[in-house]
N, C-alpha and C positions, 0 to 999 in steps of 0.2 A: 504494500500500500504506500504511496507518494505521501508526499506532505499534503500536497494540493487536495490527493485525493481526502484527505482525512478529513480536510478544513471543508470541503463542500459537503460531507458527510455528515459531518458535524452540523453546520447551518440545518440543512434536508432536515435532520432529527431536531435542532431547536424549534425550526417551523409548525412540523407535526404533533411537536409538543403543544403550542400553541393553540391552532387549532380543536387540535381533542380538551384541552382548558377551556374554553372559548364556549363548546359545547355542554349542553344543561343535563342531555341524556342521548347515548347511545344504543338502540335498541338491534339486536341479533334475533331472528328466527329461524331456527330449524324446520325440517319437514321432513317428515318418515321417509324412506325410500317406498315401503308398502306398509300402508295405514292395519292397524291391526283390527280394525271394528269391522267386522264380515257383520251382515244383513241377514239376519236367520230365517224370517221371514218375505220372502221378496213380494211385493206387490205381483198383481197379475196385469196392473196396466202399468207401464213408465213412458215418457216422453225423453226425447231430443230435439235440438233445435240444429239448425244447420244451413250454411248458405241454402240459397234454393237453385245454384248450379248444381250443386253436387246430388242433388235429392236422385235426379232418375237415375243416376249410378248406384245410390244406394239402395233406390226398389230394387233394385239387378241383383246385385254381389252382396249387399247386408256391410250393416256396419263393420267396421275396422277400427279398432282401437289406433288412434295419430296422438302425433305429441307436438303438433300447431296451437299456437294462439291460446296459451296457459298463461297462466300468472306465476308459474312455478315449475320447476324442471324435477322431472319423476317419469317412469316409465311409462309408453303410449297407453291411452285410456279412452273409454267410451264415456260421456259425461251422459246421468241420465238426474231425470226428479219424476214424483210420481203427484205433482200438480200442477196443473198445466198453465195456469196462469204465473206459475210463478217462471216455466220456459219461455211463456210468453215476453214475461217482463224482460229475458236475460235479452230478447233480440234488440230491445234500445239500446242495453248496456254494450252488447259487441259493434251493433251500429260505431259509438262514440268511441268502440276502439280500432277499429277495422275500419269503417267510414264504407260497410256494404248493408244494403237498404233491403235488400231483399232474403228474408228467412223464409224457412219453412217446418214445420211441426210433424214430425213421425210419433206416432203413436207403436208402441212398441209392448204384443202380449208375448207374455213372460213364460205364458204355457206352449205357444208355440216353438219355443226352444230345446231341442232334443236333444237327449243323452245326458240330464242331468248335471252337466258341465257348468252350469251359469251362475260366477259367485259373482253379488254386489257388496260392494264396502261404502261403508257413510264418506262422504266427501267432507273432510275438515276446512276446507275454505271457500263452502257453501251451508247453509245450514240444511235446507230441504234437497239438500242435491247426495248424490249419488256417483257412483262410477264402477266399470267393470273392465278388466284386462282382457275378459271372452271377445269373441264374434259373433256377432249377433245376425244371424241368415235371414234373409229377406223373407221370408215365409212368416217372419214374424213382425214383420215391418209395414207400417200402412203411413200413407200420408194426409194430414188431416186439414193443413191448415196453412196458407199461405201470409204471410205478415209483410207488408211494405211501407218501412220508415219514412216519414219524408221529411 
């Protein structure tokens, strides 16, 4: 290490000292990698919301767990809730983060998914929401409702 180098080192670290002083509170949150609260009862109706480009692809192939457009980094998820107005509500909210006007409502029964396979876990940074690592087949998938921001 230079002298030079030590003495901009030095500053670098009084400055940051400063700043974190400066500050009233610094707040850290974690996030599970996989949330422990599995759903023991799943609803037999749930909703999603979702552009409404994507919707006829997903009457086709069924949802895909993606890891787009989160608030938080964890492995790809299905986002689901089982009221509907509260999916409804979420289309303003992605409008103002995405700036796309056009949603759409899948209405999603729970019975039509085969093999047992289908775990839901509570979503911790929604309170009525939901989410699932499955695929969810189009057989179980209907489209209910078209919603345009303006």
């Amino acid at each position: 290490e230079t002298k030079e180098g030590k003495i901009i080192a030095d500053i670098w670290n009084d400055k940051i000292i400063d700043i974190l002083n400066k500050l009233e509170s610094i707040s850290i949150t974690f996030e599970a990698k996989f949330d422990e609260e599995i759903v023991e009862k799943i609803p037999e109706v749930l909703y999603h919301i979702t552009p409404t480009q994507n919707a006829s692809k997903i009457l086709k192939i069924g949802l895909v767990p993606k890891s787009r457009s989160k608030a938080s980094y964890h492995p790809d998820r299905v986002y689901l809730s089982n009221y509907l107005e509260d999916i409804e509500d979420l289309g303003e909210m992605f409008y103002q983060k995405t700036g796309e006007k056009n949603w759409t409502i899948l209405k999603i029964n729970t019975n039509l998914i085969p093999g047992g396979y289908f775990k839901l876990y509570t979503d911790p940074n929604y309170k009525q929401g939901y989410y699932t690592l499955n695929n969810i087949p189009p057989q179980a998938i209907e489209k209910i409702k078209e919603i345009n921001i303006k």
